[in-house]
Each structure stands twice: as structure tokens, then as C-alpha cells.
C-alpha positions in Angstrom: 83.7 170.6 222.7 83.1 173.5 225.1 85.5 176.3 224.8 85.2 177.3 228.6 86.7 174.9 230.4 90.8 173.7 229.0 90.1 170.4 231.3 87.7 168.8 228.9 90.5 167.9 226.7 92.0 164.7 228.9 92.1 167.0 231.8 95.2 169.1 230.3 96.3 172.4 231.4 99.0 172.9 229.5 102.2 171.6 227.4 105.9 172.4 227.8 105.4 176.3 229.0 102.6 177.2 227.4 99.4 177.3 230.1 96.3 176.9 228.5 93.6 179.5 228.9 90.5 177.2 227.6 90.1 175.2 224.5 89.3 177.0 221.0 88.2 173.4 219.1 89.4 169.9 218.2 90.8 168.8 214.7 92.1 165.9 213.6 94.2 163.7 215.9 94.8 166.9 218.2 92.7 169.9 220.3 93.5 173.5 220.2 93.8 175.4 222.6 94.0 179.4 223.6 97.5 179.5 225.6 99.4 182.5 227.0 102.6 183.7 225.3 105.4 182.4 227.0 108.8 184.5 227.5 111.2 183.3 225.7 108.4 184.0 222.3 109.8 187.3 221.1 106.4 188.1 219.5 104.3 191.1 220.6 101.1 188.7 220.7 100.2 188.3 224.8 98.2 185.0 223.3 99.1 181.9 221.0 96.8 179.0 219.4 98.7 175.6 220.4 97.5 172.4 218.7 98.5 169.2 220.5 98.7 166.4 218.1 98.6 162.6 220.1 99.6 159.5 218.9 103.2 161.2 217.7 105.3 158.4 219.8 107.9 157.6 217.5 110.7 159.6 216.5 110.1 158.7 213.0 106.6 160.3 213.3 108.0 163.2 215.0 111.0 163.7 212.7 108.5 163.7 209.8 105.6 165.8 211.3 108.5 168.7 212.2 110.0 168.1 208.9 106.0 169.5 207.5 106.3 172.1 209.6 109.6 173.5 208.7 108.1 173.8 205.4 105.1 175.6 205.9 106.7 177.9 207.9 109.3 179.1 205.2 106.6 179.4 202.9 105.9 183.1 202.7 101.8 184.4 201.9 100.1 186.5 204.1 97.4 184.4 204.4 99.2 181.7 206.0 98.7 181.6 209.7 102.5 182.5 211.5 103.7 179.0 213.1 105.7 180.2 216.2 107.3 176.9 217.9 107.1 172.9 217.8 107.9 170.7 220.0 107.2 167.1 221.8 106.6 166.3 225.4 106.0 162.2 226.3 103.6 161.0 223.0 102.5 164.2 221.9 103.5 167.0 219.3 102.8 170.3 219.8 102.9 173.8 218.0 101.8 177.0 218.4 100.5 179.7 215.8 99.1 183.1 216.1 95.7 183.3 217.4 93.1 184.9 215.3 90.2 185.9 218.0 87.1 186.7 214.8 86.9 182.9 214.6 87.2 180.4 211.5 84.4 180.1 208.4 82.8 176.9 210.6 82.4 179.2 213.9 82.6 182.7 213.0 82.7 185.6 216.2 79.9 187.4 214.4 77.5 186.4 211.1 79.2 187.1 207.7 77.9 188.6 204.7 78.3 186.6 201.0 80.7 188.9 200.1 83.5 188.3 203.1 82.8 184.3 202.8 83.9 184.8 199.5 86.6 187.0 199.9 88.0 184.3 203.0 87.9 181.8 200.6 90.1 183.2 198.1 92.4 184.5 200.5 92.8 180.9 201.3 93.0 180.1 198.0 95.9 182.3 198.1 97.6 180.5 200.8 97.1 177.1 199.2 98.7 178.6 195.8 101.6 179.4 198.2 101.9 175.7 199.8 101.2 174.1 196.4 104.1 177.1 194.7 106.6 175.4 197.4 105.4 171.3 196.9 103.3 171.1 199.6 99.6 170.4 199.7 97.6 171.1 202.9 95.2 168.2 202.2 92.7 169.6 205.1 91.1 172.5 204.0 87.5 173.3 205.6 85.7 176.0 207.1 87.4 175.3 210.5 91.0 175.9 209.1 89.9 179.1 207.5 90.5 181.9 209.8 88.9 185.7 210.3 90.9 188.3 210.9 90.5 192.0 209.7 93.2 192.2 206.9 91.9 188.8 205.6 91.7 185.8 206.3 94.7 182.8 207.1 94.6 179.3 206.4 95.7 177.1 209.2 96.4 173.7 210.7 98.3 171.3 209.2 96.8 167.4 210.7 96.9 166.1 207.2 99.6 168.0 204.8 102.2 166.2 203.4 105.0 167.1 200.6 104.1 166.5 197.3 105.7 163.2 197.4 104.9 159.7 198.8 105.5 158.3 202.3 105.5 161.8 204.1 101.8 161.9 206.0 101.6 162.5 209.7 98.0 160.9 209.7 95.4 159.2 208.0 92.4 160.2 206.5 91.1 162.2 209.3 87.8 162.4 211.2 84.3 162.3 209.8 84.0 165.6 209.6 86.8 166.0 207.4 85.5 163.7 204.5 82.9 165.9 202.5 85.9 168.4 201.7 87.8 165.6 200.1 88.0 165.1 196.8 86.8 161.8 196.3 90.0 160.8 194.5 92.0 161.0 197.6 89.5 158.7 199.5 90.4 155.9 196.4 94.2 156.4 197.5 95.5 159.5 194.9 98.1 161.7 196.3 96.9 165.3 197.3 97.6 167.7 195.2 96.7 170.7 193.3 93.7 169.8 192.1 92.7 167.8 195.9 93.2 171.2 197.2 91.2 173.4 194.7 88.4 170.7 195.1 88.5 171.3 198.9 88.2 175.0 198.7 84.9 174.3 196.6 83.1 172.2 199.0 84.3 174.8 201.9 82.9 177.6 199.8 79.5 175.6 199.6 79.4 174.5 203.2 80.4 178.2 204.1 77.3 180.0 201.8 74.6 177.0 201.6 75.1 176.4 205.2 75.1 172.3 204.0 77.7 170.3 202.6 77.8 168.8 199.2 77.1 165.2 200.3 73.5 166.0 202.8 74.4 165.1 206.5 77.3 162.8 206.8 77.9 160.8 210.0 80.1 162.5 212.6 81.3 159.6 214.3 82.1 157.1 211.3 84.6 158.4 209.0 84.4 155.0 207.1 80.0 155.3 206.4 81.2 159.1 206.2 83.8 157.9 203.0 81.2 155.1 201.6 78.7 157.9 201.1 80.8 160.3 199.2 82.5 157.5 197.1 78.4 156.3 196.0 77.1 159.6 195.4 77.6 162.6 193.5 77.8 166.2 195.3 74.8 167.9 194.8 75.1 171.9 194.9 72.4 173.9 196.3 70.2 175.2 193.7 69.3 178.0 195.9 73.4 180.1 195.8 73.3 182.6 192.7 74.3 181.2 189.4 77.8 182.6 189.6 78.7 181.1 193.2 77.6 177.8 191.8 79.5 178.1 188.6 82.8 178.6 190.5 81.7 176.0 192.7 81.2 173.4 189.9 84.2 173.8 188.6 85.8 173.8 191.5 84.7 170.2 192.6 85.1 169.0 188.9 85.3 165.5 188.6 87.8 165.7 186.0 90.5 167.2 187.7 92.4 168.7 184.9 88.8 170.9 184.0 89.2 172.7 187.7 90.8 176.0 187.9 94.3 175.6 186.8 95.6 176.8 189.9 94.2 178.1 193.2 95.2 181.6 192.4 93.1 181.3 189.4 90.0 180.4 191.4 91.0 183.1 194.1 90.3 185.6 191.1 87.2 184.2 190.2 86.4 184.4 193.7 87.3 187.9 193.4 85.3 188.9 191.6 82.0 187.3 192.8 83.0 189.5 195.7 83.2 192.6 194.3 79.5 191.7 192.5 78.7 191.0 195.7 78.8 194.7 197.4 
């Protein structure tokens, strides 16, 4: 999706009182978009990123999706995208969050060396420690929803979180290109957890360095061929990333869950230090 024209995205020019400046990307079940800050935001920011979510027409979903929200935004990490406002206008959910112009892992504002891939990846790593610290797991993470800034970087966007505990999910599955950073375990119908998580920061780590994903070339437009193919093969990791990268990576993607990293704070450290090797 073009970025220069906010009309691509079902002709939209803005929700509520936010008037959108052009669109930054689409993620699942929603497009983002680059808005200006409205008034009554006390934030010293002059722009937001708003996600509209559609398909939110009952006040169930709404009640639940809010309900996410209010969680991660009392969860407290620096690496953690600020969530600003929510609301719903006709069928569709909105919020807005700060906006991070260096761009995301997937779409970068300038080429990254090894050693700041790395280091965005455990900073995200922190931030998933922080959800999973308050019983949340985000259940998306992937280059897109990794974000650049210059004190770090911030995980964002929250289609496909849901509490640590059944019943609460604002969506399915997800699009296509969401599937090769799932753990295959959540595609057989586990909850998301720890482990789901620490798995996904692997395969972003691999996509992110190797430039491939774990799986070859998935189909973008069929999330069920897309989910067939990871459930039939093993992830292969490039043989071509330096032993240590792929050593964190392995173990990362585990297929025994309970050999992964304990915690994402443990494989933030590892990632650590892969970056400091890395200077």
C-alpha cells in the first residue's frame, strides 16, 4: 500500500478528530495511518500513528478489544510504543500511539547495520518480557511491529494480543504475512504465550538479518496455504548468518518450547551481547 495518498485505504480521511496525513501501512484487520495531533491530546508530539481496526461492530468486540488496550497501556517498559486514545466510530475501532518516523525492522527510513537489528530485537524482547511480566502476550510480533527510534526501538500494535487466558482475542489468526512468525503450536490451536512470543522474536530476528523468512516464500494472499506450509515443514535457518546469530536463533524457534530461552529478557541478553560482538 502506497504511503502517499490516505485515500487508498476505502477512501478515508480521517476518524473521530484525527485527519489523516497519508497512510504509514496495513496490519491485520486495520491500516495505519500518519494523523495530526488533535487538541484536546495534551502530548507535545504535532503527529500520532492511528490504527483503525474494522469488523469491531459489536459491543462485545469493542468491550474486549478496549479491555487489551487498557492493559497494555498500564504496562510500563520503555520499549513499548505510548498508546494515547481509543475509541469507535460506526464498525470501526480506533487508537492512536506515538509515531516513530525511522520506520519499523520490515521498512526501515535508512539500511541498518547487524548490530542495531540486533539490538531492536532485544529491545523488543524487552517489551514482550513486560507484556508477558503483566499476563499479556502480544501474539504479533514481526518486523513491522518493531519500531526505530534513536533511544531504541518499541514494539507496537496490538491486532492479535490477548490476556493470558482463554476467550479474550480480538481476531483470528491474522493475514498471510503474519504466519511465518508463528510458532507453529499456535497455528494447532495452543494459547500464546511465553514461549509463542520468544519463538516470534526468533523468526523476526531471521527475517530481519537473512532478509528471508524461516519457511522460503509464503503466499501473501492465503493465510490458510500460508499455515499448511509451516505446519509440513521445518524452518530452515540460513546457513549464511554467523554461528552465534543462528545459535540464538535456534533456540529461539525451539520446537520444544520449554528448551527456548526461559524468558524474553533472557534472550534480550543474549542478544546483547551478539551486539556488542557485533561493533
Amino acid at each position: 500500500m502506497k504511503s502517499t495518498d490516505a485515500r487508498l485505504a476505502a477512501g478515508r480521511t480521517g476518524i473521530a478528530d484525527y485527519q489523516f496525513i497519508k497512510v504509514l501501512g496495513a496490519g491485520n484487520n486495520g491500516v495505519f495511518y500518519l494523523a495530526g495531533r488533535p487538541e484536546r491530546l495534551r502530548i507535545e508530539a504535532d503527529f500520532v500513528a492511528v490504527k483503525v481496526l474494522s469488523g469491531a461492530n459489536s459491543q462485545d468486540t469493542f468491550r474486549r478489544a478496549t479491555r487489551e488496550l487498557a492493559a497494555f497501556a498500564a504496562v510500563r517498559s520503555p520499549h513499548l510504543v505510548t498508546l494515547y486514545d481509543a475509541g469507535q466510530q460506526g464498525d470501526d475501532l480506533y487508537y492512536s500511539m506515538e509515531y516513530l518516523p525511522g520506520g519499523s525492522l520490515a521498512d526501515p527510513a535508512e539500511p541498518l547495520r547487524p548490530q542495531v537489528t540486533l539490538s531492536a530485537v532485544a529491545d523488543a524482547a524487552r517489551a514482550a518480557d513486560a507484556l508477558h511480566e503483566a499476563g499479556i502476550a502480544h501474539n504479533d510480533i514481526k518486523p513491522g511491529n518493531v519500531l526505530l527510534a534513536e533511544s531504541g526501538s518499541k514494539l507496537s500494535d496490538l491486532g492479535l494480543s490477548r490476556l493470558l487466558t482463554p476467550g479474550l482475542t480480538i481476531t483470528g489468526l491474522g493475514s498471510a504475512g503474519s504466519v511465518e512468525y508463528l510458532d507453529p503450536a499456535v497455528i494447532r490451536g495452543e494459547l500464546p504465550s511465553r514461549a509463542t512470543d520468544i519463538f516470534a522474536l526468533g523468526a523476526t530476528l531471521h527475517r530481519a538479518l537473512a532478509g528471508q523468512g524461516l519457511y522460503g516464500t509464503l503466499p501473501e494472499d492465503d493465510t490458510v496455504v500460508a499455515m499448511r506450509r509451516v505446519l509440513s515443514r521445518p524452518p530452515v535457518i540460513d546457513a549464511q548468518l554467523p554461528a552465534g546469530v543462528r545459535d540464538v536463533i535456534a533456540a529461539a524457534i525451539n520446537e520444544n518450547p520449554a528448551a527456548r530461552p526461559v524468558t524474553a529478557l533472557d534472550l534480550a541478553g543474549r542478544l546483547d551481547a551478539l551486539a556488542l560482538e557485533a561493533t
